[in-house]
KEZARO-615227 format. One record per residue (C-alpha): residue number from 1; z, y negated, x negated. Coordinates in steps of 0.5 Angstrom, whole numbers, plus 500, padded with zeros to 3 digits. Each point is the difference from the previous one (the first is absolute). Example, Ala and Ser with C-alpha at 12.3 -4.5 7.8 and 13.67 -1.06 7.14 Angstrom:
! residues 2
pt nr 1; up 516; north 509; east 475
pt nr 2; up 498; north 493; east 498
***
This chain:
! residues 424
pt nr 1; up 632; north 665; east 373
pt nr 2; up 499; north 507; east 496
pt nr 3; up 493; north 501; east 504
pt nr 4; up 498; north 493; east 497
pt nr 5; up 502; north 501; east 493
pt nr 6; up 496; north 507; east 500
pt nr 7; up 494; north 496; east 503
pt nr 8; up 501; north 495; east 494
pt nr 9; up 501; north 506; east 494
pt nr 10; up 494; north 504; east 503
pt nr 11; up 495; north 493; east 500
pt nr 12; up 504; north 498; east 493
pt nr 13; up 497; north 508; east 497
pt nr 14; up 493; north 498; east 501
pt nr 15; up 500; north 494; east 498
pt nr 16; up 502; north 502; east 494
pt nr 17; up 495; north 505; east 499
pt nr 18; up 495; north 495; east 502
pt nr 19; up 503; north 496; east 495
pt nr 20; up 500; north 505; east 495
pt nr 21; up 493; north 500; east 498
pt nr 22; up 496; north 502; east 495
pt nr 23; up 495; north 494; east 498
pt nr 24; up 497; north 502; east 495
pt nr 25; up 497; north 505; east 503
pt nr 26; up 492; north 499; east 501
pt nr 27; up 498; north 498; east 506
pt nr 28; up 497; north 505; east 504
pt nr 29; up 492; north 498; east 505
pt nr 30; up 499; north 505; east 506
pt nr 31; up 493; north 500; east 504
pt nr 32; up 499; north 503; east 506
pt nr 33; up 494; north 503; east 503
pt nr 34; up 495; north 500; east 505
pt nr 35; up 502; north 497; east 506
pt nr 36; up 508; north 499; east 498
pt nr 37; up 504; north 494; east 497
pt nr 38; up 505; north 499; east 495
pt nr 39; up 505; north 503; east 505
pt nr 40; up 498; north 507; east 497
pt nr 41; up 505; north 500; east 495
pt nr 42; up 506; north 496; east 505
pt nr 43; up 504; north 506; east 499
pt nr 44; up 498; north 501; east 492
pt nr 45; up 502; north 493; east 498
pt nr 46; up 508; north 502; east 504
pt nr 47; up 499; north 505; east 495
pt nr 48; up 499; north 498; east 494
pt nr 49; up 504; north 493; east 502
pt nr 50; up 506; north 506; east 502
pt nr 51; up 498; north 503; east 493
pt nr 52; up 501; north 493; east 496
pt nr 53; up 494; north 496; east 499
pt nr 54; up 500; north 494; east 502
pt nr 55; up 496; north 498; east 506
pt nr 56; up 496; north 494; east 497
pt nr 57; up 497; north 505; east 496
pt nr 58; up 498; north 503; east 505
pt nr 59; up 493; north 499; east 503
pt nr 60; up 495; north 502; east 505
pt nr 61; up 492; north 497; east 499
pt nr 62; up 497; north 500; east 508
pt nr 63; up 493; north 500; east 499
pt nr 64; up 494; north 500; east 505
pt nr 65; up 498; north 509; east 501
pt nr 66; up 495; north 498; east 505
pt nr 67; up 495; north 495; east 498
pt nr 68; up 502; north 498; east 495
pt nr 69; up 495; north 499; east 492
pt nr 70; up 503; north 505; east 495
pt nr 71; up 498; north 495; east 495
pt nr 72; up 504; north 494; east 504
pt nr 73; up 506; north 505; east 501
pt nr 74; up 500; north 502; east 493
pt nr 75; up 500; north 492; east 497
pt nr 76; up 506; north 500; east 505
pt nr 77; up 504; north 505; east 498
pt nr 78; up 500; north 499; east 493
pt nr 79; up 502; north 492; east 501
pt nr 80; up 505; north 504; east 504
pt nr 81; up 503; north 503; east 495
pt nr 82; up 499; north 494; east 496
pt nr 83; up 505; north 495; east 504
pt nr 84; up 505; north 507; east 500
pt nr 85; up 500; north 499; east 493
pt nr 86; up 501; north 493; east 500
pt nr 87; up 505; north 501; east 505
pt nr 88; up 504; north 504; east 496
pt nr 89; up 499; north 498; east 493
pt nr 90; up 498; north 508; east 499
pt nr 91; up 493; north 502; east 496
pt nr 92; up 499; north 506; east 505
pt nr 93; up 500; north 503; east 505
pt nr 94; up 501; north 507; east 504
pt nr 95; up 495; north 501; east 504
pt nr 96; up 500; north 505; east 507
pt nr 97; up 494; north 501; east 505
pt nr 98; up 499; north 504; east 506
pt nr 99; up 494; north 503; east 503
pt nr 100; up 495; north 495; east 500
pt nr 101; up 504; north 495; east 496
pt nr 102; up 500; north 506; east 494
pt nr 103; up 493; north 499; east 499
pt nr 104; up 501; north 493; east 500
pt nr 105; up 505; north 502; east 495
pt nr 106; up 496; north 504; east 495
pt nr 107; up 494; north 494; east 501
pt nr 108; up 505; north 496; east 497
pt nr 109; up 501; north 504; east 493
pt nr 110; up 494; north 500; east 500
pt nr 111; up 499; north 494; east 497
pt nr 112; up 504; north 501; east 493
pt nr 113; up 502; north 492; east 501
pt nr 114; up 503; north 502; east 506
pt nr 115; up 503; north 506; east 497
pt nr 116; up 505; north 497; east 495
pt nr 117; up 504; north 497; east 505
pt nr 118; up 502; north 505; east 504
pt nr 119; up 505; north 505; east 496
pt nr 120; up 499; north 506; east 505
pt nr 121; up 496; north 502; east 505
pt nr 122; up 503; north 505; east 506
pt nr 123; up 494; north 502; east 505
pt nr 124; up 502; north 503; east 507
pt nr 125; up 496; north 504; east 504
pt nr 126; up 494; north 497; east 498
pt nr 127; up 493; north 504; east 497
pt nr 128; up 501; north 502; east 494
pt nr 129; up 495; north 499; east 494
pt nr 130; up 498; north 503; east 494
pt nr 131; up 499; north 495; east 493
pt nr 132; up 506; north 499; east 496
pt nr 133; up 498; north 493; east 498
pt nr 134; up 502; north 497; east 492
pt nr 135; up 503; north 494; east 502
pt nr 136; up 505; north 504; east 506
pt nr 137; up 501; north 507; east 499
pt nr 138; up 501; north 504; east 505
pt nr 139; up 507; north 502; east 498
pt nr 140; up 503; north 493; east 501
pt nr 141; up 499; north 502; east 507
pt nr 142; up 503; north 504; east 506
pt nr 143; up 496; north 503; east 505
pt nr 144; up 503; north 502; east 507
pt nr 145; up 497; north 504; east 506
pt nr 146; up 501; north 505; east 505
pt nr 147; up 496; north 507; east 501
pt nr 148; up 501; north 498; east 508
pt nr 149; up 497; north 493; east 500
pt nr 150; up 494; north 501; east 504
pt nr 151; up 498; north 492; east 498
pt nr 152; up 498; north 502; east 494
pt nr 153; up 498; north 507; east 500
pt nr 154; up 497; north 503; east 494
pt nr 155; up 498; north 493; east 497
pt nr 156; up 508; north 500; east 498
pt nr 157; up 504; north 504; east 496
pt nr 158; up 501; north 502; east 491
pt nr 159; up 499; north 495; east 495
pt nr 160; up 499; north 503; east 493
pt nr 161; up 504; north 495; east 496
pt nr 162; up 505; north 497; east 505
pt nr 163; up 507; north 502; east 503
pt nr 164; up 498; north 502; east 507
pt nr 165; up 504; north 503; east 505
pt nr 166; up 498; north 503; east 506
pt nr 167; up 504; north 499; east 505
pt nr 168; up 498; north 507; east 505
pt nr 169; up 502; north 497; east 507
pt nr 170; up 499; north 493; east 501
pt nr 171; up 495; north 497; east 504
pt nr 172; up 495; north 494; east 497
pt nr 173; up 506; north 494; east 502
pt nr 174; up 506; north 505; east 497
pt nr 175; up 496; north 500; east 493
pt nr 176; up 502; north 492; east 500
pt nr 177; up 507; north 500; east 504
pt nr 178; up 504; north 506; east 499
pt nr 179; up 506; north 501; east 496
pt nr 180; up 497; north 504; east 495
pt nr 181; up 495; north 496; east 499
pt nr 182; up 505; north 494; east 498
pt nr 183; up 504; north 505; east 495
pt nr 184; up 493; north 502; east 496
pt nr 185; up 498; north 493; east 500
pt nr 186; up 507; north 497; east 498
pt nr 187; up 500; north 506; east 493
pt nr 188; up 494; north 498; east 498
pt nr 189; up 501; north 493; east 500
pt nr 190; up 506; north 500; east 497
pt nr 191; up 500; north 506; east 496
pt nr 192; up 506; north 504; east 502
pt nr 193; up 501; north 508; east 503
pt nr 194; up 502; north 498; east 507
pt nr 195; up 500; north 494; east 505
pt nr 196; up 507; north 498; east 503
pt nr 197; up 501; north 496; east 506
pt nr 198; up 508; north 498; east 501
pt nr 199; up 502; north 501; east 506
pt nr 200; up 501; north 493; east 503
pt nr 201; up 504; north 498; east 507
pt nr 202; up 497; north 498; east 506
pt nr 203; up 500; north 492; east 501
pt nr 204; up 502; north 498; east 506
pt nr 205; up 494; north 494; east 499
pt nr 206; up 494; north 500; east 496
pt nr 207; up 494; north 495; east 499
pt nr 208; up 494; north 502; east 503
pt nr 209; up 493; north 496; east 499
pt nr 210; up 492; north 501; east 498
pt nr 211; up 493; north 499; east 501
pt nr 212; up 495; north 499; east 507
pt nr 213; up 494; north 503; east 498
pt nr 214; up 494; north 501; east 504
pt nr 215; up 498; north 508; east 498
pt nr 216; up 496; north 503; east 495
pt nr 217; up 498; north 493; east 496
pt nr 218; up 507; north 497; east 499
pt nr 219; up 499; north 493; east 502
pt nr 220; up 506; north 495; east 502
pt nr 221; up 500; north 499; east 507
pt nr 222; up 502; north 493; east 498
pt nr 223; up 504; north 495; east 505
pt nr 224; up 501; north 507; east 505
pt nr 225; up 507; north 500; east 503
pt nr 226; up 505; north 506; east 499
pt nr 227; up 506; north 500; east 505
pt nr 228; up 506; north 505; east 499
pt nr 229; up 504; north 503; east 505
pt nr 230; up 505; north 504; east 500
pt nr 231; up 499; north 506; east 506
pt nr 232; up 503; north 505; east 503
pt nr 233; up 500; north 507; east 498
pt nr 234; up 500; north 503; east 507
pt nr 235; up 494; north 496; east 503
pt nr 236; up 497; north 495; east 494
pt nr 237; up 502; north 494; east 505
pt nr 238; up 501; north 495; east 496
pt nr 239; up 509; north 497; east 498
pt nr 240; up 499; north 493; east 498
pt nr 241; up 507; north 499; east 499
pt nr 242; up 500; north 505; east 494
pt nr 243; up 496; north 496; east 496
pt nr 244; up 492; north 497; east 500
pt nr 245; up 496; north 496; east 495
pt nr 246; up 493; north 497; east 500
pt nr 247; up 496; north 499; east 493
pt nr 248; up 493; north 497; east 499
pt nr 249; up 495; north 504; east 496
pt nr 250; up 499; north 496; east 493
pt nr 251; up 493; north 500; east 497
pt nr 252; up 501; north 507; east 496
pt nr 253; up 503; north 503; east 507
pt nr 254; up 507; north 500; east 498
pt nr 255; up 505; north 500; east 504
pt nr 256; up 508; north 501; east 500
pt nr 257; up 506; north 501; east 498
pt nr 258; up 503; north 502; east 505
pt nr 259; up 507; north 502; east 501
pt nr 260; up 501; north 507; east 504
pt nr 261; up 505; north 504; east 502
pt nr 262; up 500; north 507; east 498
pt nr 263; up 503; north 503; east 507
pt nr 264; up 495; north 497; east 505
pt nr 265; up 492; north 501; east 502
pt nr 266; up 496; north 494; east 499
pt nr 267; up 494; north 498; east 502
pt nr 268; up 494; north 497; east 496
pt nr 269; up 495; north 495; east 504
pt nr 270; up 493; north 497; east 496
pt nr 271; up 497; north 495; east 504
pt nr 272; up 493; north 498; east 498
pt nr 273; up 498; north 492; east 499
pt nr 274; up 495; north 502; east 504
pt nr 275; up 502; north 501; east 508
pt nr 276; up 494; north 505; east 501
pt nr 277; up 503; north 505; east 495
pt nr 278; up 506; north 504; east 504
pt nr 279; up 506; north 500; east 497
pt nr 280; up 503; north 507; east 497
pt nr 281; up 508; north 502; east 500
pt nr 282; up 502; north 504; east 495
pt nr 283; up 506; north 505; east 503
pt nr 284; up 504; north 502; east 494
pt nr 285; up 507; north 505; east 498
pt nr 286; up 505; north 497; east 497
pt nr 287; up 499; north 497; east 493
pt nr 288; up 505; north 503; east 495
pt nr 289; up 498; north 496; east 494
pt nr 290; up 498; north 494; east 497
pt nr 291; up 491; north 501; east 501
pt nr 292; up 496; north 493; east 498
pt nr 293; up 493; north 504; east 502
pt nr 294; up 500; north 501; east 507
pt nr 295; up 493; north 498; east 502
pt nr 296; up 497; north 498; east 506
pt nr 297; up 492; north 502; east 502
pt nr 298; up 497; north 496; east 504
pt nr 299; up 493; north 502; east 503
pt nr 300; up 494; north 497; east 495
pt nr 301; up 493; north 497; east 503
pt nr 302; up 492; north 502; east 498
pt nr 303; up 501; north 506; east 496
pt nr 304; up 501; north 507; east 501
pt nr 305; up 507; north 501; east 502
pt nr 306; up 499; north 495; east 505
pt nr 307; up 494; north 504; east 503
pt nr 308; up 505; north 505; east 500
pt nr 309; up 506; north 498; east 503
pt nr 310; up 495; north 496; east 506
pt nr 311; up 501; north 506; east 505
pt nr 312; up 508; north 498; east 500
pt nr 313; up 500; north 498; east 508
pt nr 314; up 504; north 493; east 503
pt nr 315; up 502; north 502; east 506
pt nr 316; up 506; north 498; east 504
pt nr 317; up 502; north 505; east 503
pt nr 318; up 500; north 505; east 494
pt nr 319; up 503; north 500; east 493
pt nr 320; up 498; north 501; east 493
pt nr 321; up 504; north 504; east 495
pt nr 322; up 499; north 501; east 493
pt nr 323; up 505; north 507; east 496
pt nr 324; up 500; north 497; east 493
pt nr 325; up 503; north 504; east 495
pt nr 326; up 501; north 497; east 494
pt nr 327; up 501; north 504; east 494
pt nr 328; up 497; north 507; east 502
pt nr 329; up 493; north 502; east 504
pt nr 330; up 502; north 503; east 507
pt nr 331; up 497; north 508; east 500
pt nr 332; up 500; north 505; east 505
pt nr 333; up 504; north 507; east 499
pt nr 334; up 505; north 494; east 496
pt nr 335; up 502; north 495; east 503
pt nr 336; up 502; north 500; east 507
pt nr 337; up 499; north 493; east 504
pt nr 338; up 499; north 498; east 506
pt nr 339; up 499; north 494; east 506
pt nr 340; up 503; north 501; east 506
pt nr 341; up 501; north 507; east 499
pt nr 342; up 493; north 501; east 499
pt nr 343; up 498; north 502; east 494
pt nr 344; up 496; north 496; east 494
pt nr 345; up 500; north 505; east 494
pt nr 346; up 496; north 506; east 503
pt nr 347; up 494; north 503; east 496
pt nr 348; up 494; north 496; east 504
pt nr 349; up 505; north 494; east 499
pt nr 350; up 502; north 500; east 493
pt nr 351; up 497; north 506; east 495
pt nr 352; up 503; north 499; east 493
pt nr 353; up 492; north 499; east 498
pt nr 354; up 500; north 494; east 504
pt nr 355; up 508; north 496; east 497
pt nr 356; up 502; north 497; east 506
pt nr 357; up 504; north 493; east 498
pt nr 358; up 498; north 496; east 506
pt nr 359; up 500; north 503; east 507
pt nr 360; up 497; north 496; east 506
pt nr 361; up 502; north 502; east 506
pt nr 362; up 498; north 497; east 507
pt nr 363; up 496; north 502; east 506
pt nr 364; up 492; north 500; east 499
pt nr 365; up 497; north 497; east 505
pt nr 366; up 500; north 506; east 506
pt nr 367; up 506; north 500; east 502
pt nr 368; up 503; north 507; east 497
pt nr 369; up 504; north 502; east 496
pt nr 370; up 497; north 505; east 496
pt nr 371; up 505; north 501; east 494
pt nr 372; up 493; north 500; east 497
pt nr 373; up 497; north 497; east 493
pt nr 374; up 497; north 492; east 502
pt nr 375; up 492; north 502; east 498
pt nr 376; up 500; north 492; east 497
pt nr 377; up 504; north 502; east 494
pt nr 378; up 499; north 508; east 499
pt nr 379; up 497; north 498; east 493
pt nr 380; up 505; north 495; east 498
pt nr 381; up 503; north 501; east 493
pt nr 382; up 507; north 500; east 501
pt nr 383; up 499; north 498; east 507
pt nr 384; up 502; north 504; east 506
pt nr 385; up 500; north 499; east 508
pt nr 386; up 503; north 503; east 506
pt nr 387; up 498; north 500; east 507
pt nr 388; up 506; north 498; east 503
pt nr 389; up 502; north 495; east 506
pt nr 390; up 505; north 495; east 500
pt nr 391; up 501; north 496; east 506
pt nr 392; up 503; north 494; east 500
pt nr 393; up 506; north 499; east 503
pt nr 394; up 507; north 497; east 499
pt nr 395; up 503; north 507; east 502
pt nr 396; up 497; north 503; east 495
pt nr 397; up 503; north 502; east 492
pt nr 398; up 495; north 502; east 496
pt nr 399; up 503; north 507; east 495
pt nr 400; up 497; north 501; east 494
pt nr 401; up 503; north 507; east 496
pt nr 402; up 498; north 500; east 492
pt nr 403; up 503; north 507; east 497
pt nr 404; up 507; north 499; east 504
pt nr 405; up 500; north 492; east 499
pt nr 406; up 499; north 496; east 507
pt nr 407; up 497; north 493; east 501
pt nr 408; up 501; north 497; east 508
pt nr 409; up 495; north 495; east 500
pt nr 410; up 500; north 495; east 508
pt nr 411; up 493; north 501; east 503
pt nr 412; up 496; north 493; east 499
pt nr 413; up 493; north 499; east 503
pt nr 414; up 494; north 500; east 494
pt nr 415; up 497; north 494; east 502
pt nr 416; up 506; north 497; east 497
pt nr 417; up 502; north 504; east 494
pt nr 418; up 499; north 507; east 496
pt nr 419; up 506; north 504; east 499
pt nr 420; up 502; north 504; east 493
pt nr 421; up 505; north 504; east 499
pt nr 422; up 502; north 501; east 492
pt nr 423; up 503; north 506; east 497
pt nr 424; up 501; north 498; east 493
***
C-alpha cells in the first residue's frame, strides 16, 4: 500500500510541474539539418518542457534537406510559422536552426516581411555569415559552434555582433543536443543569468509517439503500419503480455501516443504499405520521459539516398544491422562501440571528419568478416558501414555495446526486416 501511495505521489509531482507551465512564453520553432528529422531536438524539447515551457509552444519544421527547392521550402517555413502563430495567439517566434536548417534560418530573415515575426534567431552549428542586416541585427541573435566540429570546419565560427558560444568539444550533432547548448538557448530566450532543470521523479509510465518518415525528404509514409512490442532485454524476443499496439500512419505521418513503461525495452516495427519494401525494427532502451518526437525512417525510392542504401543486402541467411546514435556522432578515440565484440568505432570506421550517426553493419558479399569499412558507403555523410557477418539463426543474440550501454537485438533474416538499435 505504501509502494502504491509512493508511486502516485511521484506521478502527482510531475504533473503538476507539467501542469504548471508557462504560457505565455513564446513558441519556440526548431529545423534540423541535412539528412535529420525533427527528432534532433527530441531531447531539448524535454528540456525546456522540464524547464517550464509549455509543449504546445514547442515545434519542429521537418523539411526535404534532399532534394528539396530552397524557394519552395522558404514558402513552407514562413506558412509554418504562420499557423504556430495562429495556434498560439503569439505575434512571434523564436526561431532555432541546426546545420543546414541554419541557412534556412539565416534565409529567412533575409526577407525583412519575414523577419518581424521572429523575435530571436539562435544558430547552432552552422556557417557563420558577415552582414548585419538593418531590419535583424546580429545582436538579436545567438550563434553556437564548436572548434571540434569537423562538419563544418572553417565555414563556422564567431559572428561579430551576435552572442556566440563556442562549445570546444562537442561533435556536429552535440552543437544541436547537449546540455550546454539547451541552457545557452534557454537564457537567451528568456533573459535570465542561468537555465535550471528541476529534478523530476521517474515515471513508471510515460507517453511515447511520432512520425514515419522516409529519410532525407521527410515525407509521410501514409497508411504504413507501426507495431509496438515490448521485448526482452536479454535477447530482444518479443513479450506480448507485457504489452503491444498496432497504429495506422495518418497523411502528415503521425502516429501514437502510446502508453510505455518505463522499465521495459520495446520494439518498434515500421511496416511499408507497399510489400516490396522490407520492414525495419527499432530496438530501444527504456524511455524514461514523456517523448512525442520519436521518428521512424523508411527508405525513399529514385533519389540519391535510395541509390545509396541500394547495396544493403536481402538474404535469408544473414541480417542487417544498423548503430544508431541519436544525439551525438560516433567518434573514434571517444567512444567506444561495438557488435558482436567487433568493433565499429575504430579510426578507418568512423574518423571524427566523417560524424558517423548511422553505421550499416552486414556482410558484403564475399563471405568474410573483415571489420572493414563497406567501400558503397565510405563517401556517405553521416553514414558509416562496417563488414561484419551476421548469421542468421534462432541461437544466435546479436550484442551491441554504446560507451557501456548494451542493446541485445534477436537474429532476423534481412530479406524480412533491417535492425536498428537506437542509443538516445
Amino acid at each position: 500500500m505504501k509502494k502504491i501511495a509512493l508511486v502516485f505521489f511521484m506521478v502527482l509531482l510531475v504533473a503538476i510541474a507539467h501542469a504548471q507551465c508557462d504560457g505565455t512564453k513564446r513558441p519556440i520553432v526548431f529545423m534540423h539539418g541535412f539528412l535529420a528529422s525533427g527528432d534532433s531536438y527530441a531531447k531539448q524539447i524535454q528540456r525546456f518542457a522540464d524547464a517550464g515551457y509549455c509543449t504546445d509552444r514547442l515545434f519542429v519544421f521537418d523539411w526535404n534537406s534532399v532534394s528539396g527547392n530552397a524557394k519552395k521550402t522558404d514558402s513552407s517555413l514562413n506558412a509554418f510559422i504562420d499557423s504556430v502563430l495562429i495556434k498560439t495567439g503569439s505575434s512571434q517566434v523564436d526561431l532555432v536552426g541546426h546545420s543546414a536548417g541554419g541557412g534556412l534560418g539565416r534565409g529567412y530573415l533575409i526577407d525583412s516581411l519575414h523577419s518581424i515575426k521572429v523575435a530571436h534567431y539562435v544558430h547552432l552549428g552552422s556557417g557563420k555569415w558577415f552582414k548585419d542586416l538593418s531590419w535583424y541585427p546580429n545582436a538579436r541573435c545567438l550563434n553556437i559552434y564548436s572548434s571540434a566540429d569537423m562538419v563544418m570546419g572553417g565555414r563556422g565560427g564567431e559572428i561579430e555582433g551576435a552572442k556566440n558560444i563556442d562549445l570546444k568539444d562537442k561533435d556536429h550533432y552535440e552543437v544541436a543536443t547537449c546540455l550546454e547548448t539547451f541552457k545557452a538557448i534557454y537564457s537567451f530566450l528568456n533573459n535570465v543569468r542561468e537555465a535550471r532543470l528541476p529534478d523530476l521523479p521517474v515515471q513508471e509510465e510515460v507517453y511515447i509517439a511520432g512520425r514515419a518518415v522516409y529519410l532525407g525528404d521527410n515525407t509521410a509514409m501514409d497508411k504504413a503500419m507501426v507495431n509496438i512490442y515490448a521485448v526482452s532485454e536479454k535477447n530482444g524476443h518479443r513479450e506480448p503480455r507485457k504489452g503491444t499496439a498496432t497504429y495506422y500512419i495518418d497523411e502528415k505521418g503521425n502516429w501514437g501516443p502510446f502508453l510505455v513503461r518505463t522499465n521495459q525495452h520495446y520494439e518498434i516495427e515500421l511496416v511499408p504499405v507497399d510489400a516490396k519494401e522490407r520492414k525495419i525494427s527499432y530496438f530501444f532502451e527504456p524511455f524514461k520521459k514523456e517523448d512525442r518526437h520519436i521518428y521512424l525512417r523508411g527508405f525513399p525510392q529514385g533519389n540519391m539516398i535510395s541509390m545509396m542504401l541500394g547495396a544493403i543486402p536481402s538474404r535469408e541467411d544473414q541480417s542487417v544491422l544498423v548503430v544508431y546514435s541519436a544525439q551525438k556522432a560516433i567518434i573514434a578515440g571517444r567512444d567506444s562501440v561495438t557488435v558482436n565484440g567487433m568493433p565499429i568505432s575504430s579510426e578507418e570506421l568512423s574518423p571524427a571528419s566523417k560524424t558517423v550517426i548511422s553505421s550499416f553493419i552486414y556482410e558484403d558479399g564475399d563471405s568474410v568478416s573483415s571489420g572493414k569499412m563497406i567501400k558503397q558507403l565510405k563517401l556517405a555523410p553521416f553514414i558509416g558501414g562496417v563488414d561484419i557477418s551476421l548469421p542468421v539463426s534462432s541461437k544466435i543474440v546479436n550484442t551491441i555495446y554504446y560507451n557501456g550501454r548494451v542493446l541485445h537485438l534477436p537474429s532476423v533474416a534481412s530479406s524480412q526486416k533491417i535492425l536498428l538499435a537506437v542509443f538516445n
